[in-house]
N, C-alpha and C positions, 0 to 999 in steps of 0.2 A: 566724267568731267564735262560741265557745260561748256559750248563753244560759243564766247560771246561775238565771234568777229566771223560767223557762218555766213552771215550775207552780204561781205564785202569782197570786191573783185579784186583782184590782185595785184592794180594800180594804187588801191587803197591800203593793204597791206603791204606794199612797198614804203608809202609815204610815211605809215605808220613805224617800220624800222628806222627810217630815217630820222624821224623826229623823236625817237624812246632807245634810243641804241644804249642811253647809260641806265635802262630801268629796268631791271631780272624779272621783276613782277612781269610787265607788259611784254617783254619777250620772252616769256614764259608761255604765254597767253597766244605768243602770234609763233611759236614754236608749235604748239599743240595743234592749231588752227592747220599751216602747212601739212603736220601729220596725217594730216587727211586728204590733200590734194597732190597730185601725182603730175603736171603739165611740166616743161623745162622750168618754167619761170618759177617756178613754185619752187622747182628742187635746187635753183639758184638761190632763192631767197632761205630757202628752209638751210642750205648750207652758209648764210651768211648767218644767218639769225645764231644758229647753235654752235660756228666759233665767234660771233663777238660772247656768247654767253658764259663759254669757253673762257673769255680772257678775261670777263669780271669774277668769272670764278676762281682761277688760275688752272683752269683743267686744259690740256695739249692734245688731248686724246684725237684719234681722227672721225669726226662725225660726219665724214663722207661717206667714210664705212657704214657706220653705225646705220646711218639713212637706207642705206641699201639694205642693208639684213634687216631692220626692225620693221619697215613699214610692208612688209608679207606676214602671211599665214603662215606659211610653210617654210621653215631654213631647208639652206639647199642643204641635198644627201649626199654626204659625203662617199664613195666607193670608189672599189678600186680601179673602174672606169673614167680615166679621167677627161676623155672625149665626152661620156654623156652628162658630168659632174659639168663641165663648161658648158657644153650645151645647153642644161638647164638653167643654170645663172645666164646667161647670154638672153635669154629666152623671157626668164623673171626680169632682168633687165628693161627689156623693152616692154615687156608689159608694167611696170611704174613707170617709163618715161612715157607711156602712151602714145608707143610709135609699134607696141609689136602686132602682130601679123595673124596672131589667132583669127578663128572663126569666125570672120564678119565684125572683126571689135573697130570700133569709132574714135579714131584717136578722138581727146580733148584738147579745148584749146580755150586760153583764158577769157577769150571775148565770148565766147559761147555762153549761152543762158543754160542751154540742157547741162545735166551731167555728162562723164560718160557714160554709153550704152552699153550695159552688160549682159544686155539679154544675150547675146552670144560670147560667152567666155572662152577665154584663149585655152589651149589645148592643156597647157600648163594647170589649169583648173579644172580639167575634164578625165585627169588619170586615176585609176583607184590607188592608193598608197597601203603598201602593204602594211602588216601589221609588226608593229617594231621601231615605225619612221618614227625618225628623230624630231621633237618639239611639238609631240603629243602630251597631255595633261594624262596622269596617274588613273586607274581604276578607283570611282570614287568610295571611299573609307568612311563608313558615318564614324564619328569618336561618341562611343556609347559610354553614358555615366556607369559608375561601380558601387555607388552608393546604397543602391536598393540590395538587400538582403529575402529570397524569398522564404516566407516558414516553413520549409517541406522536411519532416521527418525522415531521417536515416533510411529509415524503410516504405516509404511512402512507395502506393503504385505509379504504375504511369499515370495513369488519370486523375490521380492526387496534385502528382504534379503536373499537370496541366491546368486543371482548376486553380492550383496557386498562382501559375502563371495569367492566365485569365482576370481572374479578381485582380491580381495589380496592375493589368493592360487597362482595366475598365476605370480603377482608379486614376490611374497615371489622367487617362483622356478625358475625363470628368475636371481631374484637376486643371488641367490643360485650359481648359477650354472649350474642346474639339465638340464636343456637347452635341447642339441640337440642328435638327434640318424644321424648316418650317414649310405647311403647304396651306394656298387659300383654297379654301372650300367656300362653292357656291347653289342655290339653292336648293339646301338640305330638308327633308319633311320627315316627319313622323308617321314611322310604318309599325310599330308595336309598342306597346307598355307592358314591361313584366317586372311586376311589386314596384320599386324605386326606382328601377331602371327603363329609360328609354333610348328605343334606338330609332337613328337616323341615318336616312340614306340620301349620298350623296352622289353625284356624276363625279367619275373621277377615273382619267386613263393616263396619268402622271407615271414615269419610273419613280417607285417610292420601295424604302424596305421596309415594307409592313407584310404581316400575318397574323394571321385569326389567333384573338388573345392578348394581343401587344397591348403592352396596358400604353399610353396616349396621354396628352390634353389636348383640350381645344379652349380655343380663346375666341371667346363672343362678346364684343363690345368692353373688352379690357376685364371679363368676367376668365376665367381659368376653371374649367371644369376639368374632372379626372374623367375617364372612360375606357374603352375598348374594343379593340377591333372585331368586328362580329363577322364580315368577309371582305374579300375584295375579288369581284368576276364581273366579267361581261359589264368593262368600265362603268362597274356603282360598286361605292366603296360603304359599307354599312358599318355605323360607330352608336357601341352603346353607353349613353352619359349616366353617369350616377345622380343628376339633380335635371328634372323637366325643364328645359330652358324654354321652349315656345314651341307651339303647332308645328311651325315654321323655322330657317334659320335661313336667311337671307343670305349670310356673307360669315364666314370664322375664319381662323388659322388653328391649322393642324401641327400640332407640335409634337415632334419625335426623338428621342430621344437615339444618337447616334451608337451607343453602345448596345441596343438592344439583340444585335446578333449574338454579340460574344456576351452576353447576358446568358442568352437563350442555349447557346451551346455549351456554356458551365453548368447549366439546371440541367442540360438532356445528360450531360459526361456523369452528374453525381446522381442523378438515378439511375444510370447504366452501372455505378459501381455499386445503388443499394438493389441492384434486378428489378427495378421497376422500369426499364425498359429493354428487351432483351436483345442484348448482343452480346458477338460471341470475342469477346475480353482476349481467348488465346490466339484465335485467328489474327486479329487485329495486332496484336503483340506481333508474332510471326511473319505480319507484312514488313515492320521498319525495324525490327531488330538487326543489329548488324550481327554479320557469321549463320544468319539461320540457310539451313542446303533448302534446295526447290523440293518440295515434296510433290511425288509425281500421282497423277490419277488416271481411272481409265480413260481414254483420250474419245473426246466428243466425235460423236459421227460427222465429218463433214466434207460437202463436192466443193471445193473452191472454184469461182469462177471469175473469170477475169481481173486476178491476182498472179503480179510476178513472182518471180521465184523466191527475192525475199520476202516479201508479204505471205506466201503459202509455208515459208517453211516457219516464219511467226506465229503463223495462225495455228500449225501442231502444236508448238512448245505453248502456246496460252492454252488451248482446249485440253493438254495433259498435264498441267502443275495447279499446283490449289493457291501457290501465292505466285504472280510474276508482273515483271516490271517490261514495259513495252516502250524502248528507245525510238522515237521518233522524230529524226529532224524533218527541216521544212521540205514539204514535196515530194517526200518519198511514201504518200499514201496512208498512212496511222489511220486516219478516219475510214478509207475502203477496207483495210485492213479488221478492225472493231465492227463495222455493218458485218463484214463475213462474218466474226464470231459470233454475233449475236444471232445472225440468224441460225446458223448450225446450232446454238443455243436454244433456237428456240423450237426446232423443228425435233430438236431431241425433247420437249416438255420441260424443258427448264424456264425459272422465273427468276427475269436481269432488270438489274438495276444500273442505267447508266446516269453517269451524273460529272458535273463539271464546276470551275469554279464561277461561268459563266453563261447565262444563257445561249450563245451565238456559239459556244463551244457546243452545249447540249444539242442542237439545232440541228448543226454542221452533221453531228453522225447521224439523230434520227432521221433527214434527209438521204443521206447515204442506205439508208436503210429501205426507206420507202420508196428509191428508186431501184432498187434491187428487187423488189415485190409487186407483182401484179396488183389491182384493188381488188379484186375477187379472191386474194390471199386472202385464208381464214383470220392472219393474222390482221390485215386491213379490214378485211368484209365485218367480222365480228369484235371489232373492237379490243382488240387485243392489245393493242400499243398504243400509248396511254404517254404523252407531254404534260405535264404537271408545269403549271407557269406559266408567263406569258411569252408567245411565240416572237424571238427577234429576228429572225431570218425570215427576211421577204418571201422567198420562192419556199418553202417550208406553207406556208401562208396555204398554198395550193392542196395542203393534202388535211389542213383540220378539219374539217369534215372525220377525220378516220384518225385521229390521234391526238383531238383535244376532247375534255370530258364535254364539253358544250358542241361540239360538234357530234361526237358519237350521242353527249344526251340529244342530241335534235333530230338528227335520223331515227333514233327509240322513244319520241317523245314529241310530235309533231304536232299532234293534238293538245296535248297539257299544255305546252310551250303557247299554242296559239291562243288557245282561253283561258293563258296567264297575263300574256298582251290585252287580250280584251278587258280584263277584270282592274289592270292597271290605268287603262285609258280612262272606263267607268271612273275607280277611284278618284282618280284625276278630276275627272269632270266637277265630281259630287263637291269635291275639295273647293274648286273654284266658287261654287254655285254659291256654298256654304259655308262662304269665306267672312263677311260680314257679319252673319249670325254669330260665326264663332268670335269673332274681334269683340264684340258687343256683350258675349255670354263672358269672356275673358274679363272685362272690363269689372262687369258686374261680383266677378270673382275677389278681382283683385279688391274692389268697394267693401266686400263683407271684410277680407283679410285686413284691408289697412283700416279701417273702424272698426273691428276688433283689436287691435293695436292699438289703436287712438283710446282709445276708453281705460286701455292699460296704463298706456304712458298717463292720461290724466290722473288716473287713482295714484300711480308712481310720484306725480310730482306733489300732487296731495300727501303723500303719506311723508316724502321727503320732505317738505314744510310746517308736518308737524313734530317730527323727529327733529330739525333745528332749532324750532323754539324749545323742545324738552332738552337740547343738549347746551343751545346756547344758554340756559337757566342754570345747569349745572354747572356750566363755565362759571357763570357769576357767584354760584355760589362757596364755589370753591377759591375764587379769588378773594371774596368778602370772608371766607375763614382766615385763609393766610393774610390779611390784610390784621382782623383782630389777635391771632396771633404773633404777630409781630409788635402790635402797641400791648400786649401781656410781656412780651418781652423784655421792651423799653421800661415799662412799671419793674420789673421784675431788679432790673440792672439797679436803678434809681434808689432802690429802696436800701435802709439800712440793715445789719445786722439779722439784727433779732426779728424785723419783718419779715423777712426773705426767707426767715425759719417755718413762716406759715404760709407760704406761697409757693407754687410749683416751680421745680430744678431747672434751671435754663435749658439741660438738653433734652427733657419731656417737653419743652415747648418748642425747641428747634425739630425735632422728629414732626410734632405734629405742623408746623412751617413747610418743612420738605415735601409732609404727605402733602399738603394742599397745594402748594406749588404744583407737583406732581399732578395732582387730580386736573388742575386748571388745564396745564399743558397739551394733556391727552383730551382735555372736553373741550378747547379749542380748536386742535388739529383734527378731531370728529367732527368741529358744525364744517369748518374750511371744506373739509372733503365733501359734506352734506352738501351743502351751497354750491361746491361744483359739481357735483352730478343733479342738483335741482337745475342747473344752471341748462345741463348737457340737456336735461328732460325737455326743459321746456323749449329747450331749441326745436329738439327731434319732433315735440309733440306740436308746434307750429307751424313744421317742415310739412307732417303729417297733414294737419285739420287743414291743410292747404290743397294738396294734394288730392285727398276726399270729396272739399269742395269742388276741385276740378274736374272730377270726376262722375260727380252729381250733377255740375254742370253740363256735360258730355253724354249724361246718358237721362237727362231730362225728357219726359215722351216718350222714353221706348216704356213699352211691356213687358216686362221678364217674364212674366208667364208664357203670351203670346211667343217669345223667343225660346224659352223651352219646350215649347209644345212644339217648333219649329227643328231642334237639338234631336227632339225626340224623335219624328219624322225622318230626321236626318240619318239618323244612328240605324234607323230599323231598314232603310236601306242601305247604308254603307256597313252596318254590321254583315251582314250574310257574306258579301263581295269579300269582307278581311279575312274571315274563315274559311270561304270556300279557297281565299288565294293560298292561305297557311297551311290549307291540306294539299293544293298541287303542289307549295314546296315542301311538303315533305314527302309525296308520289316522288317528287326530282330528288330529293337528297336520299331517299332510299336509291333511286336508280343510279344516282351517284354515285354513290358508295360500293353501288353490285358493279359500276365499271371499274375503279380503283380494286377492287376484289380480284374482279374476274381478267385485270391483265395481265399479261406476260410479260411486257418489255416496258418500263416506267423510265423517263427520262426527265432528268428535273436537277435543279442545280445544288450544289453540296449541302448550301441552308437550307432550302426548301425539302431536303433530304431527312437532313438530322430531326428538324423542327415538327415535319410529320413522321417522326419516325414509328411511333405507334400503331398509327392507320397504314402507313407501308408494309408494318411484319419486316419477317425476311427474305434473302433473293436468295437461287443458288448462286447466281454469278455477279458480281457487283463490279462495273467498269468505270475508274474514277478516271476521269480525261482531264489533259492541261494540268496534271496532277503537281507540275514543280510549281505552281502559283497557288494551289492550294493550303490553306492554315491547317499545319500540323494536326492539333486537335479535331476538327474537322474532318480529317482527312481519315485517319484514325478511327473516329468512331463512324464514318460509314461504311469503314472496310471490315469493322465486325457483324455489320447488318449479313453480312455472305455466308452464307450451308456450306457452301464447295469449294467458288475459285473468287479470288479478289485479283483484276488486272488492274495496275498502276499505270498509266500511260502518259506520255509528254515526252518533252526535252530538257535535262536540267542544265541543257549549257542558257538555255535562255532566262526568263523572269522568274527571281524566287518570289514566297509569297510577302505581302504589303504587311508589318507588323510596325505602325504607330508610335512605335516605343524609342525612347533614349536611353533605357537602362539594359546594362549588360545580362542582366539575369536575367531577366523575358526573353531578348533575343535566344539564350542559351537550349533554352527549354524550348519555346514554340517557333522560333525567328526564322529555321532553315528546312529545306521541303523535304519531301518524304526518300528520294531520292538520294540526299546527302546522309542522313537518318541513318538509313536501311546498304549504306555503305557501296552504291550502285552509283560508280561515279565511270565507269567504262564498261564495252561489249563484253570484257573479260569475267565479271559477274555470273557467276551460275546462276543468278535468276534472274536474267536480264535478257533478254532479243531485242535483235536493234533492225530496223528497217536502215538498208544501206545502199536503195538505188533510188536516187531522186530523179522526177520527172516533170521539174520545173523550171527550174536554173540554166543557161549556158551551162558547156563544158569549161568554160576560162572563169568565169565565177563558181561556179562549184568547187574546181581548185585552188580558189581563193581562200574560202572557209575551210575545206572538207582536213586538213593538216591542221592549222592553228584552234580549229572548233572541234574538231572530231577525230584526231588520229588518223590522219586521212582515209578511214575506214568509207565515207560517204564518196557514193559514187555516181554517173552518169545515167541511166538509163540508154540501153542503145537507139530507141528511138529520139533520143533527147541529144543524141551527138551529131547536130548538123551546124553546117559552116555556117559562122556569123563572122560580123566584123573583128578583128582582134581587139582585146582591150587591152591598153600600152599599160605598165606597174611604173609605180616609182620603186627603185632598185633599196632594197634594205639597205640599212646599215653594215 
C-alpha cells in the first residue's frame, strides 16, 4: 500500500488528525502512516487515530493491544516459562518504543531527520528461532492444475513416459511464453562455404545453453535466418546459416530457443529406447526403482587417505554395490569423499563418469581430485582427466593445463596451435587489405542480379498489360451478349401469340442471360487482379531500375576486370592459408577426439552428458553429484551410461529439481528427484550411506538442524567441537 504522508513529521500528522477526525478515508491513510513509525509520539497518535476510527466504526475492540502485537515480526512465544515469556515482551516492548537497550540501537526521536539506526539490532532480532515458532508462513504448496491428461499407455516404459512428460513440458513453455533467450553478436566473418551453407564465427564468452547442432536463428537487420551451431570453444562461437548473408556480419542477434535442452533429452531418451544410443535401460531402472536390494560387487581396491571414519566406511559400501545412493549433508565432505572414489577408480583401470547438475558442482570434485594428485600423476601428466565445458571454479583455473581438452591439446600441440595463430592473423590481414575489392566485386554482383530481375519484371509487366487488354475485351464482350440478350427478351415478352411460336422460349434466353452475366463477372474480376499485380510490377520494377541506377552510378570507373584479376590474386593467396588452416583443424580435432578417447575420468554436466552421449560411450562408474536438483529423466538416462556401478549423491532434504510446469501430470512423472523415486528418504535404506560428521558448523548449530533436517543422525566432528559464543534460541512452542 502506498504511503502518501511518508514525508511528513509528526507535527504534521498530528494536525492532520486534528482536522480529519470524522474522515475513515484519511484516518485510514494516517493509521497506516503511524504503522510504520515506532517514537512515543507516534504510538500516541497511532492509539488515538485507531479508537477515534474505532468509534466511527462502532468497533470497542482494544487497539492498544493490537498496536503492540501487530507492528513486530515475530508474536511473542508463548511457554511454559513465564519469566522469559515477559522477558521477551518487556524486551519487544522497548524495542517499538525506541527506548530498548539492544546492541548499540539509537533510540528515535520525532525531530530527527535520520531514521532509526538498525545497523545494530537488538538482541531480540539476533536469536535463531527454532523451528515450529509460532507466526511463521506454511511450507510453500504450488496448486498445480489437473487438467492436462498425459497419453501414456497402460504399459508404456519408463522412457515412454518420460518422453510424454517432456513433450508437454516443452509445449506447456512454448505455450507460456517462456520461449526464447536472445544474444548480440558482434563482428562475425566468414571462415568456410559448404554447398548452401555458410559458417560464421563469432567472439563469444557469454553463459549461453548452446551445443554443436542446436538448430538457432539469427536476426541480421530485421532479416531471420535459420542455422546452426557448428562449436563453441576457446570464446568463438561458430554458426552455420543456411542463406549467405555477407562476407562480413557486423552486429545480429542470436535467438535460442529456451526448451532446446529438454528437446534434446526426449531425442537422446527415444533413441536410447530404439538402441541407437547405447545404455543400459536395466541398470538405470535399478537405480530409482523403489524396493530394489543393493547388489553387491567385488570391492574396488582402495588406501583411503585423509578420510574420517564416516567417509572411509562410505567409501567401502560405494566401491562394493553396483547401484548406491551417497547422503551427504552440508560439511561432512561428499566431495573428499567421491575424489577418494574416483581415484581408487581409477588406479584400478576403470573409466568414470562424473557429472552434476552444474558446473561449480562438477568443478568442486574434479578439484578435490587434482589436489589429491601429484602433476607427474599419469593421470595429470597424460591427460587423463578430461573437464568437458567451461571451467566455473576460479582456483580449478589453475590445473587446465591437465584437464581441459585445450589445455592438454596445447601441451600436444604446440606447434599446430602456433601456425594456426599465425595463419589466422595472415587471413586477417589479407581480409582487411581486400576489403574494398570485395565491397566493389559484391556490388558488381549484386548489378548483374538486380538487372537480371529488372528485365523480368519488365517482360512481366508487359505481358501483364497485354493479358488486360485481352481480358478486358472479353469482359465487354460478354457484357455486350447479355446486354442483347436481354432486349431478345424484352421482344420475346412483347410479342403475341402465334409470334412467340417462332421465337426462342424465355428460359433458353434467360440460361444464355446467366451464362454471360457469369462470363462478365469472372472477366472482370481477372483484369482487377491483372491491374493489381500490373500495378505491384510496376512498383517493384521502378524500385528496381532505381536501385540499378544507383548502382551504376556507384560503380562508374571501376574496372571489373582489373578487380577480378585483383579477386584472383587474392584468392590464390588466401586460398592455400584456408586449406592449410582446415587441415591443422582436423590434425586438432583428430587429437581431440584421441583425448576424449583416451580419458579415464570425464567430468562434465548432466546435459553436456546426455547430449554427447555417443562420443562419450560408456563408464564403468558413473558419479551423478547434487543428484536431488537433477531432472528425473536426465538423471536416468546417465545412470544407464555405467558397466558396473552408478553413485547417486546429494542431500534430498535440500533443493528438488526446477520443473516449469503447473500441471499435475508432469510434476507426477518428472517433478521429484531421484532420491524420493528410488524410495531413499533415510540412512535406514539399504542402499543408502550417509556421511554423518560435519566439519563445518558450530556444535550449537549443527544441533539446530541435525534432529528437525536429519534425525539427528548428523554430527560434530571432534575437531569441530570448540568453544564459541553460545547462541540464545527462541524457546518452541
Amino acid at each position: 500500500m502506498p504511503r502518501p504522508h511518508l514525508s511528513k513529521p509528526i507535527d504534521a500528522l498530528e494536525h492532520l488528525f486534528a482536522q480529519h477526525q470524522d474522515d475513515p478515508a484519511m484516518l485510514g491513510e494516517l493509521l497506516h502512516e503511524l504503522d510504520h513509525r515506532s517514537t512515543d509520539r507516534a504510538a500516541r497518535l497511532h492509539e488515538r487515530t485507531a479508537s477515534r476510527l474505532a468509534q466511527l466504526s462502532g468497533d470497542s475492540r482494544d487497539v492498544h493491544s493490537d498496536r503492540q502485537t501487530n507492528t513486530v515480526n515475530d508474536e511473542p512465544v508463548e511457554t511454559g516459562d513465564k519469566t522469559e515469556a515477559t522477558s521477551e515482551s518487556a524486551e519487544r516492548e522497548r524495542v517499538h518504543q525506541g527506548t530498548g537497550n539492544g546492541r548499540g540501537h539509537r533510540p528515535s526521536s520525532d525531530d530527527d531527520p535520520l531514521p532509526p539506526d538498525d545497523r545494530h539490532l537488538p538482541d531480540i532480532f539476533c536469536r535463531i528461532a527454532r523451528p515450529g515458532v509460532a507466526g511463521r508462513p506454511d511450507a510453500f504448496q504450488p496448486n498445480l492444475a489437473t487438467d492436462l491428461i498425459l497419453n501414456i499407455p497402460a504399459n508404456a516404459t519408463r522412457i515412454q513416459r518420460f518422453v510424454a512428460a517432456l513433450e508437454a513440458l516443452v509445449l506447456e513453455m512454448r505455450r507460456d511464453g517462456s520461449g526464447q533467450k536472445r544474444h548480440e553478436l558482434e563482428n562475425g566473418r566468414l571462415v568456410d562455404r559448404s554447398g548452401q551453407r555458410c559458417i560464421y564465427a563469432f567472439p563469444f564468452v557469454e553463459e549461453a545453453t548452446l551445443f554443436e547442432d542446436a538448430e538457432v536463428e539469427v536476426e541480421i537487420e530485421g532479416r531471420r535466418l535459420k542455422g546452426n551451431i557448428v562449436s563453441i570453444s576457446e570464446g568463438k562461437l561458430l554458426i552455420a546459416l543456411d542463406v549467405e548473408a555477407d562476407g562480413s556480419i557486423r552486429r545480429c542477434v542470436l535467438i535460442v530457443d529456451n526448451t532446446i535442452l529438454l528437446v534434446a533429452l526426449k531425442e537422446r531418451l527415444e533413441h536410447a529406447h530404439r538402441g541407437e544410443i547405447s545404455i543400459d535401460i536395466a541398470a538405470a531402472d535399478a537405480v530409482i526403482d523403489k524396493g530394489t536390494l543393493p547388489r553387491t560387487l567385488d570391492t574396488m581396491a582402495h588406501a583411503p587417505t585423509g578420510l574420517d571414519t564416516a567417509q572411509t566406511a562410505a567409501l567401502q559400501y560405494l566401491a562394493s554395490h553396483a547401484a548406491s545412493f551417497l547422503w551427504g549433508p552440508p560439511g561432512t565432505g561428499k566431495t573428499r569423499t567421491l575424489s577418494a572414489l574416483v581415484q581408487a577408480a581409477f588406479d584400478g583401470g576403470k573409466r568414470i563418469l562424473i557429472c552434476s547438475n552444474t558446473n561449480k558442482a562438477v568443478d568442486q570434485v574434479l578439484l578435490a581430485i587434482c589436489k589429491r594428485l601429484p602433476q607427474n600423476h599419469p593421470a595429470m601428466d597424460e591427460g587423463r582427466i578430461l573437464r568437458l565445458g567451461d571451467i566455473a571454479l576460479t582456483e580449478l583455473e589453475n590445473y587446465s593445463a591437465f584437464v581441459t581438452a585445450q589445455g592438454i591439446l596445447g601441451r600436444r600441440s604446440r606447434d599446430l596451435k602456433q601456425r594456426q595463430a599465425e595463419i589466422e592473423r595472415e587471413i586477417t590481414r589479407l581480409d582487411a587489405e581486400f576489403k574494398t575489392t570485395s565491397h566493389l566485386l559484391e556490388r558488381f554482383t549484386e548489378l548483374d542480379q538486380k538487372s537480371e530481375f529488372l528485365s523480368k519484371l519488365r517482360t512481366e509487366a508487359d505481358t501483364l498489360a497485354s493479358r488486360g487488354k485481352v481480358t478486358v475485351a472479353a469482359r465487354d464482350r460478354a457484357e455486350q451478349a447479355a446486354a442483347e440478350y436481354r432486349k431478345e427478351l424484352d421482344r420475346v415478352r412483347a410479342s403475341g401469340f402465334i409470334r412467340r411460336t417462332f421465337m426462342r422460349s424465355e428460359e433458353a434466353i434467360k440460361r444464355d442471360i446467366s451464362r454471360s452475366d457469369r462470363e462478365a463477372a469472372e472477366q472482370k474480376q481477372a483484369a482487377e487482379q491483372i491491374l493489381s499485380d500490373f500495378r505491384n510490377a510496376r512498383i517493384q520494377r521502378d524500385q528496381l531500375a532505381s536501385r540499378v541506377e544507383q548502382l551504376n552510378h556507384e560503380l562508374r570507373g571501376c574496372d571489373r576486370k582489373q578487380l577480378e584479376r585483383t579477386k584472383a590474386s587474392f584468392d590464390a593467396r588466401r586460398d592455400p592459408l584456408v586449406a592449410e588452416l582446415q587441415e591443422i583443424a582436423k590434425k586438432l580435432a583428430d587429437l581431440e577426439a584421441a583425448i576424449l578417447r583416451d580419458a579415464k575420468v570425464i567430468g562434465a554436466t548432466v546435459a553436456k552428458s546426455y547430449l554427447r552421449a555417443k562420443d562419450l560411450g560408456r563408464f564403468d562408474l558413473v558419479i551423478i553429484d547434487e543428484a536431488s536438483m537433477v531432472l528425473l529423466p536426465a538423471l536416468y538416462f546417465v545412470a544407464g551410461l555405467a558397466k558396473e556401478r552408478v553413485v547417486v549423491s546429494g542431500d534430498f532434504r535440500q533443493l528438488p529439481p526446477i520443473v516449469p510446469s503447473r500441471q499435475k501430470a508432469i510434476h507426477d512423472e518428472i517433478g521429484q528427484d531421484a532420491f524420493v523415486v528410488a524410495g531413499v528418504t533415510d540412512r535406514k535404506n539399504p542402499r543408502c550411506t550417509m556421511l554423518n560428521l560435519q566439519h563445518r558448523m558450530t556444535e550449537e548449530i549443527c544441533r539446530l538442524i541435525s534432529k528437525p533436517m536429519y534425525e539427528g543422525e548428523l554430527q560434530t566432528s571432534p575437531e569441530q567441537r570448540i568453544q564459541v559464543r553460545p547462541v540464545r534460541l527462541l524457546a518452541a512452542p
